[in-house]
C-alpha positions in Angstrom: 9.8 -7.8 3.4 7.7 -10.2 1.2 6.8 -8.9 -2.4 4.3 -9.5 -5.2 5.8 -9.6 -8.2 2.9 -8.0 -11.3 3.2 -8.3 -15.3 0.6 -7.3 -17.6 1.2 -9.4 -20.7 -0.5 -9.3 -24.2 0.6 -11.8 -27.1 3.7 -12.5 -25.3 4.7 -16.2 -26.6 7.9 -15.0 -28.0 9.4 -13.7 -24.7 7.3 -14.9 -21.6 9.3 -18.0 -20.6 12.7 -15.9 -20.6 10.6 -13.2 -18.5 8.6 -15.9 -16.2 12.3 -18.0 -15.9 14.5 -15.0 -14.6 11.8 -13.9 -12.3 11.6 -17.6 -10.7 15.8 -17.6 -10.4 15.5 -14.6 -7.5 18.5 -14.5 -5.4 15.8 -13.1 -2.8 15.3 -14.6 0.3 11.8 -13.8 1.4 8.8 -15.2 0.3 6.8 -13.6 -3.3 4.4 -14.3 -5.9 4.7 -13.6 -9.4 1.1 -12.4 -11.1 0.4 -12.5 -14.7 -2.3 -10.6 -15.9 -3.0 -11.3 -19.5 -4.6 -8.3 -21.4 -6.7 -10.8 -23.8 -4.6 -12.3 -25.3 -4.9 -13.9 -28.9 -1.6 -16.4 -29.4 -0.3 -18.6 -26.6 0.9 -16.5 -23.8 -1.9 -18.2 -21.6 -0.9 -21.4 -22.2 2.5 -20.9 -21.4 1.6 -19.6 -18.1 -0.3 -22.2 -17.1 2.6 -25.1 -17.8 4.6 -23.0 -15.7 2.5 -22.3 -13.3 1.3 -26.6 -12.8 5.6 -26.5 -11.4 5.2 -23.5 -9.3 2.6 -22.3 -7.0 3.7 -19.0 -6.6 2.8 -18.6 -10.3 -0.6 -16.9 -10.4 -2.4 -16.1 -13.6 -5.6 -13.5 -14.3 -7.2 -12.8 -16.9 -9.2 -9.5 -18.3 -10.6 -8.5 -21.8 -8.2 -6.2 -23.7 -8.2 -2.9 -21.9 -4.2 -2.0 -21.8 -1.5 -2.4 -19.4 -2.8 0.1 -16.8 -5.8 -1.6 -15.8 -3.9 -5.4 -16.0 -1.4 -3.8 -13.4 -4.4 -2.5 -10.9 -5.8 -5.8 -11.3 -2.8 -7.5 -10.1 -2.1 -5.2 -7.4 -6.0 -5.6 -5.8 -5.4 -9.4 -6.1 -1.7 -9.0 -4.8 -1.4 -10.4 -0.9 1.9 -9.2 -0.2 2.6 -5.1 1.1 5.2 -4.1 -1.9 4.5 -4.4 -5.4 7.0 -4.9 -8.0 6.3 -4.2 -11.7 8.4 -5.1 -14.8 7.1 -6.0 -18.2 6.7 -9.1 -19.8 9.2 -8.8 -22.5 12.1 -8.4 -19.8 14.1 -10.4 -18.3 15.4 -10.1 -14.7 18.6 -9.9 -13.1 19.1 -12.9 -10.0 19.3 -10.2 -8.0 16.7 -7.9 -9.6 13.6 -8.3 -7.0 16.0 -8.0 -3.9 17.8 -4.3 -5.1 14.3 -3.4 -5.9 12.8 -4.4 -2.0 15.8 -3.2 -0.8 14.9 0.7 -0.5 11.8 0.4 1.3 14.3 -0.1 4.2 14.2 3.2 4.8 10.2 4.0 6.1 10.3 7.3 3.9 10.5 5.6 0.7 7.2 5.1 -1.1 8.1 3.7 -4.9 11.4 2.7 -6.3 12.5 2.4 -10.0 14.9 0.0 -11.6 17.4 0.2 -14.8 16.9 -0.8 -17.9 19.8 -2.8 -20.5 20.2 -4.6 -23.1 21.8 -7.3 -24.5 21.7 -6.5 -28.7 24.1 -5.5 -30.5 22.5 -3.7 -33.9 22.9 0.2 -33.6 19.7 1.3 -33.2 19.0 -0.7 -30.0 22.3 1.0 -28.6 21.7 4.5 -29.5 18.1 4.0 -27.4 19.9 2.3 -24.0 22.7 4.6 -24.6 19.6 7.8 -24.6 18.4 6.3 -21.6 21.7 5.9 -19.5 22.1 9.6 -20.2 18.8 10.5 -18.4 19.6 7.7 -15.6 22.5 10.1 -15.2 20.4 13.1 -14.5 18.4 10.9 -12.3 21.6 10.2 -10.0 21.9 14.0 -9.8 18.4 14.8 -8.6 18.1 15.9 -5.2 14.1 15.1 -5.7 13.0 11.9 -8.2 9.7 12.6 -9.6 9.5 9.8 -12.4 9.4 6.1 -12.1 9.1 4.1 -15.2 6.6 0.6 -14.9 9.0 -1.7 -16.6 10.9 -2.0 -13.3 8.9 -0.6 -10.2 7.8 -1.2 -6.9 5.1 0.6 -4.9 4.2 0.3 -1.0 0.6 -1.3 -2.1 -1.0 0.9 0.9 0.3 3.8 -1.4 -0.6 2.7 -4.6 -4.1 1.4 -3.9 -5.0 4.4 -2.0 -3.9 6.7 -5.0 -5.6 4.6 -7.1 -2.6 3.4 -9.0 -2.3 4.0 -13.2 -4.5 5.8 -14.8 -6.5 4.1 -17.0 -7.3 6.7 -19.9 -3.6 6.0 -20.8 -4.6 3.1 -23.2 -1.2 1.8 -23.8 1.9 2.1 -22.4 2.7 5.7 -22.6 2.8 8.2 -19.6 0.9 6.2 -17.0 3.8 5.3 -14.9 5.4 9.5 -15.4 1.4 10.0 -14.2 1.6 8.0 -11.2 5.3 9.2 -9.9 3.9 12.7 -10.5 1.0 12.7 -8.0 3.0 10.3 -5.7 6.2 13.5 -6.2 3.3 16.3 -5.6 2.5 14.9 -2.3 5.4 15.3 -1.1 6.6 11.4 -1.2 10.0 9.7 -1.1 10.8 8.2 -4.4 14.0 6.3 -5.5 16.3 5.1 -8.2 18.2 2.1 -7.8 20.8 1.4 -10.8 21.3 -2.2 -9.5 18.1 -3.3 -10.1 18.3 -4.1 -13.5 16.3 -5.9 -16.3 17.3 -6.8 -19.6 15.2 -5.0 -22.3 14.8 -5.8 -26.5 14.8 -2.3 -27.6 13.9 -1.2 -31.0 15.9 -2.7 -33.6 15.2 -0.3 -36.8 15.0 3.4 -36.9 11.5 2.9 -38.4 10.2 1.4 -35.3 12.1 3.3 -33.2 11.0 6.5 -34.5 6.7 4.9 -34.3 7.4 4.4 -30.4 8.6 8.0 -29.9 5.9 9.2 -31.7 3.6 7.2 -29.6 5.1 8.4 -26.5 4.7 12.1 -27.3 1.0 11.9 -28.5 0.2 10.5 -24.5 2.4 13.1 -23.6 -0.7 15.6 -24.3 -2.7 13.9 -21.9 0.0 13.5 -19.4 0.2 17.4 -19.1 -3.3 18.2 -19.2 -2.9 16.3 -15.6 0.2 18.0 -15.0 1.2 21.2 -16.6 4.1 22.4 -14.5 6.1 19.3 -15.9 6.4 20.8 -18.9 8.8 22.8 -17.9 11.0 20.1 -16.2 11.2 17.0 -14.1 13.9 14.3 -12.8 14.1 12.3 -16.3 13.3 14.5 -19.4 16.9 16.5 -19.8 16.0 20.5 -20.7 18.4 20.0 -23.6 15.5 18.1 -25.1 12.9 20.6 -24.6 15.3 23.0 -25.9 15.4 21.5 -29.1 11.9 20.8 -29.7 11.4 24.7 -29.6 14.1 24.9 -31.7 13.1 22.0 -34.4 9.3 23.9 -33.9 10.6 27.5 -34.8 12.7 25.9 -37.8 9.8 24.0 -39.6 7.2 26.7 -39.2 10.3 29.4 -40.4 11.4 26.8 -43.1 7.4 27.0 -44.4 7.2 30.6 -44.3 10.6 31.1 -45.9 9.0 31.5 -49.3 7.2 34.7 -48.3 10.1 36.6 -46.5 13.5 36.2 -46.7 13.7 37.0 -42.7 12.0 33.5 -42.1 14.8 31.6 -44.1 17.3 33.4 -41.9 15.5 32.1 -38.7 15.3 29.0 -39.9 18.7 28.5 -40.8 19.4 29.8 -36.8 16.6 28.0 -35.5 18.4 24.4 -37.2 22.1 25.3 -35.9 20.9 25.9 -32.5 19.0 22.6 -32.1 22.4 21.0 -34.1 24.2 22.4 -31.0 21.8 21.7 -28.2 22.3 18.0 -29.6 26.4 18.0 -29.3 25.9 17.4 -25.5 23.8 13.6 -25.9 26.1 13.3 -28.8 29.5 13.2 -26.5 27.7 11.4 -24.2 27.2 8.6 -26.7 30.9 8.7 -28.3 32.7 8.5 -25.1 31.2 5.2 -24.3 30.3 3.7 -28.0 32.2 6.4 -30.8 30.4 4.6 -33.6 26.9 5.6 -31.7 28.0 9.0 -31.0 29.4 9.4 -34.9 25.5 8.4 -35.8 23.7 10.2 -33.2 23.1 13.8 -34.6 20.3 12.8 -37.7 18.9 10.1 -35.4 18.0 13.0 -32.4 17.3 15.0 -35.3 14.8 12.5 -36.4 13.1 11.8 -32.8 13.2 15.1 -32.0 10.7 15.5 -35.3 8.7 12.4 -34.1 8.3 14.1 -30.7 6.8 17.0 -32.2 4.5 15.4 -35.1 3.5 12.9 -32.0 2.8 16.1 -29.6 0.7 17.9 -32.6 -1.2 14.8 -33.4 -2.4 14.6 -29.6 -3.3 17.9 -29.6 -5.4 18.0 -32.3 -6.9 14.7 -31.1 -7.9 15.9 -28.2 -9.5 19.2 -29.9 -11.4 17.2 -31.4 -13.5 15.3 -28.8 
């Protein structure tokens, strides 16, 4: 099964040659082209391509004006000449054997998209609480007797599939819900999707709470048009753990109690409930993290606390943003 190999890329000098390297040291067997489509790029990300690509012709490289990952990945898929596609990011770096546990699942005719595992490689704390937060949900995604989400920073799609449901939206400007978008129509229909654990990618995560805390915001404001598309997933898919929606009520209930408090004593009282409950709600990511890195689990508690308030700041933003068009 031969396999084109798609990365959108925008100002990536500082990590392309690690990404571009690991993807050309592929213990796979079968033929496959690697596609870069650079999002307009300002520094020398092109450049770099292109030396690489004068070595090897399986490099290809297109260019687009700035319009966001979405529309670099259906640009690469319609120019892609092989029948599975394979998406990672261009700030990853591949496992050897990365491309071939991705191909390997389409073995089975039924299977229409597979996703792939993230890790890392940093040590700071911050980086390790986020890959800890997202081996929790890989757990949950083990357990599902039906996947429904496939992230785009390791992903493969049969491209009959994927062109003929018209791949990522492209009103997701950045990269934020276009790939939960995508796995959910591909899930509504009734399609085979899998998770693969061994097909792994090493990812730089965050390094400071600061930015860690922007992205999660981020990711919440798309989440408002994500479920305007798809309202039932707001109650509960394959990746988001209830837990998490839980506590956003919970966090929600205390701040608007917390504001009324000064009125009526009854509000202070909710509030202080409304806090312990999300406190608790929290306890179960919290073991999670402390049986496999204590000094991440003895942290964890005011960093959810903290997301979980980006989340909802994010999620109000986006409503009111899209009020307001």
């Amino acid at each position: 099964m031969k396999a084109s190999i798609i990365i959108p890329c925008y100002n990536s000098e500082k990590t392309i040659n690690l990404c571009l390297n690991s993807l050309l040291n592929q213990t796979f067997k079968e033929d496959y082209e690697i596609i870069f489509v650079d999002d307009g790029s300002t520094d020398k990300t092109k450049y770099l391509i292109e030396e690489s690509r004068k070595k090897n012709k399986n490099i290809k490289l297109i260019e687009q004006q700035h319009a966001g990952p979405a529309v670099a990945r259906n640009l690469g898929a319609k120019t892609a000449k092989y029948d599975i596609l394979v998406f990672t990011d261009s700030d990853c770096e591949a496992e050897k054997n990365w491309l071939e546990e991705m191909v390997k699942p389409f073995s089975d005719p039924k299977v229409v998209a597979v996703q792939g595992a993230y890790k890392t490689k940093q040590k700071s704390e911050i980086a390790n609480f986020i890959q800890l937060e997202i081996e929790e949900r890989y757990v949950r995604m083990k357990r599902a007797n039906h996947l429904d989400w496939i992230g785009s920073y390791s992903a493969a799609y049969k491209k009959d599939i994927y062109l003929k449901e018209g791949g990522f939206d492209s009103k997701f400007e950045i990269a934020s819900g276009e790939d939960s978008d995508l796995s959910y129509r591909l899930s509504e229909k009734g399609l085979k999707l899998m998770f693969n654990p061994k097909a792994i990618v090493y990812h730089a995560h965050a390094e400071s709470l600061e930015n860690y805390l922007k992205k999660k915001f981020g990711h919440a404001y798309w989440r408002v048009t994500l479920y305007s598309k798809h309202r039932q997933k707001m109650m509960k898919d394959s990746y988001t753990p209830q837990e998490l929606k839980l506590q956003l009520i919970a966090i929600s209930i205390f701040i608007v109690s917390l504001i009324l408090s000064p009125f009526n004593l009854m509000f202070a009282h909710l509030a202080l409930t409304a806090f312990i409950i999300s406190i608790v709600l929290m306890l179960k990511t919290a073991k999670f993290m402390f049986d496999r890195n204590p000094t991440i689990g003895f942290i964890s508690v005011p960093i959810l606390f903290l997301r979980d308030l980006s989340l909802i700041f994010g999620f109000g933003f986006g409503l009111l943003n899209k009020k307001s068009k």
